[in-house]
N, C-alpha and C positions, 0 to 999 in steps of 0.2 A: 162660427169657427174663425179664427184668424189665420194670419200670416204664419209657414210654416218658413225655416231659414233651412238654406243649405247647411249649415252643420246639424239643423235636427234631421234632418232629413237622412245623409249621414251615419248620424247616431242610431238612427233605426235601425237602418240596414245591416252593421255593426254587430246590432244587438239579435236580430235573427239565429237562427241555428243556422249552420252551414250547410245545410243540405238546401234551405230554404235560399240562402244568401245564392246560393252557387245556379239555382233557377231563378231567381229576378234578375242576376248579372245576364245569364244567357238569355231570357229574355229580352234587356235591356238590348243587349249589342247585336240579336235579330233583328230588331226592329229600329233602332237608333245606331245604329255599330258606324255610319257615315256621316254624322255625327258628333256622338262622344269623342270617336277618334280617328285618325286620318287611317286608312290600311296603311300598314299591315299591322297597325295595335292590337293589343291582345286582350284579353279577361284571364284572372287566373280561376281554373276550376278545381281548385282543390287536388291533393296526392300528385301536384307537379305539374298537371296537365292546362296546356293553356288553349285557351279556343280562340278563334279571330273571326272578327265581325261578319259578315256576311260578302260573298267573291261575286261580283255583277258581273264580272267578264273573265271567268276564268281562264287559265292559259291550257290546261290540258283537263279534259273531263276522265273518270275512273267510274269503267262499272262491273260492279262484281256478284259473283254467284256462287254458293256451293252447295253440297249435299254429299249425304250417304246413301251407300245400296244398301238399307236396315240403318237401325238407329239404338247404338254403335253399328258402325259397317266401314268397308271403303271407301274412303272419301274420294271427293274428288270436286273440280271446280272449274270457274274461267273466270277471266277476266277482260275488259277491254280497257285499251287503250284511244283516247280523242286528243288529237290537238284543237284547243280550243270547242266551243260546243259545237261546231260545224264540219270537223275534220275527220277521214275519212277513221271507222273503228278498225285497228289492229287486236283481233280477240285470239286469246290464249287459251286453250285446255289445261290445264293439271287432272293428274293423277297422284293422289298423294300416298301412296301406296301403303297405309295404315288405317285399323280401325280407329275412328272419329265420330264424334256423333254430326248431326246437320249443321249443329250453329258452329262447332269448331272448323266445320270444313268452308261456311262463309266467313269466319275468322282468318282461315288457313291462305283463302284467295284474296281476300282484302290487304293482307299482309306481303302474300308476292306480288300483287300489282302494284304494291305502292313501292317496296321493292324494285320488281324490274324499274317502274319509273324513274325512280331517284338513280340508277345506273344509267340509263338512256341523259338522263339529262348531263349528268354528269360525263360519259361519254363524248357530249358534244361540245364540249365546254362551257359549258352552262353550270350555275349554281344555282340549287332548290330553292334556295333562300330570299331569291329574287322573282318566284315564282310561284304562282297560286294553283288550286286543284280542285275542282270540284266530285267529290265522290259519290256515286249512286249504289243503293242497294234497295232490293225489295224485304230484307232481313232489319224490320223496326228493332231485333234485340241489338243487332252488331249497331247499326247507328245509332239507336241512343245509349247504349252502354260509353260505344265510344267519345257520344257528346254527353257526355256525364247527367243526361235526363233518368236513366234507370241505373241501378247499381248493378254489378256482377257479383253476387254470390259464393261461387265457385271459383275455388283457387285457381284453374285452366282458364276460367272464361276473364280470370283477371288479369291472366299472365298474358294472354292472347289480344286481352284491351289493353292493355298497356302498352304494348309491342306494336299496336298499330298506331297508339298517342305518339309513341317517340317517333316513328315513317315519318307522321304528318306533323310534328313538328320542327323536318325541315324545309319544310317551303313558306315562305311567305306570309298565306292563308290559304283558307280553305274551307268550304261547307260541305256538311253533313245534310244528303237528300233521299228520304224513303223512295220507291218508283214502285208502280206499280205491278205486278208479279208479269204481268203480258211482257212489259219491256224488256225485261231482263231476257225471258225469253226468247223473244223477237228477234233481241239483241245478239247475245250468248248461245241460245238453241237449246239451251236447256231450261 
């Protein structure tokens, strides 16, 4: 086999489906994103959404949780608040006082923490934009839907990804990190 050229290389990629294109990129910028391109660059993943490389020191960690009592039922959730990965958690209750089913209501809490954050920071005169976030959830559907690895289906579950791509498209960057069910827990209390 010979020498492949960056334009075929390229050309390949190109030639991919987009679904395929849109996980080699993210691929690509997990693993090389410090690299390819200096933070805060980005990848675009398709329907708008763009992702950025991978955050080593984020400025404020996010972890979130929700559920219903039945499924549909009351939802209900929390969230915490880190500055940086070290800083003390400020965690949140919600009550969202509507039937939801489980994942709309880890949808429901992903969406007011990054909410309230983007008002805190803002509040102190700080801009998002100059700042990164790392977010934690034990719920594989809300993070990968939201890093464009699983599709959403469901008109709700796409209105509800979508609404958290725009949150987190204004800081900086930011990674998407599953955690294990204890933590959130541990965390949150529930």
């Amino acid at each position: 086999m010979g020498t492949v050229t960056v334009e075929e290389i390229l050309a390949a990629i190109e030639s991919l489906p987009t679904t395929e294109r849109e996980r080699l990129l993210t691929a690509l910028a997990s693993r090389y994103g410090d690299i390819l391109a200096p933070r805060p660059a980005q990848l675009e993943l398709g329907a708008g959404f763009v992702t950025s490389p991978p955050v080593d020191e984020p400025d404020y960690v996010l972890v979130f949780d929700g559920g219903s009592r039945g499924n549909p039922g009351p939802g209900y959730g929390s969230y915490a608040l880190i500055r940086g990965r070290d800083g003390a958690p400020e965690v949140v209750h919600l009550d969202f006082d509507e039937e939801m089913t489980n994942n709309e209501a880890e949808y429901a809490a992903l969406v007011a923490g990054l909410k309230d954050l983007i008002a805190r920071i803002k509040r102190a005169g700080l801009d998002p934009a100059g700042l990164t976030v790392e977010v934690r959830g034990d719920s594989a559907l809300v993070i990968n839907q939201v890093a464009g690895q699983w599709k959403a289906k469901n008109a709700r579950m796409k209105a509800l990804r979508d609404r958290a791509r725009a949150l987190l498209s204004h800081f900086a960057g930011y990674a998407l990190h599953t955690q294990p069910r204890e933590e959130s827990v541990r965390l949150l209390g529930h």
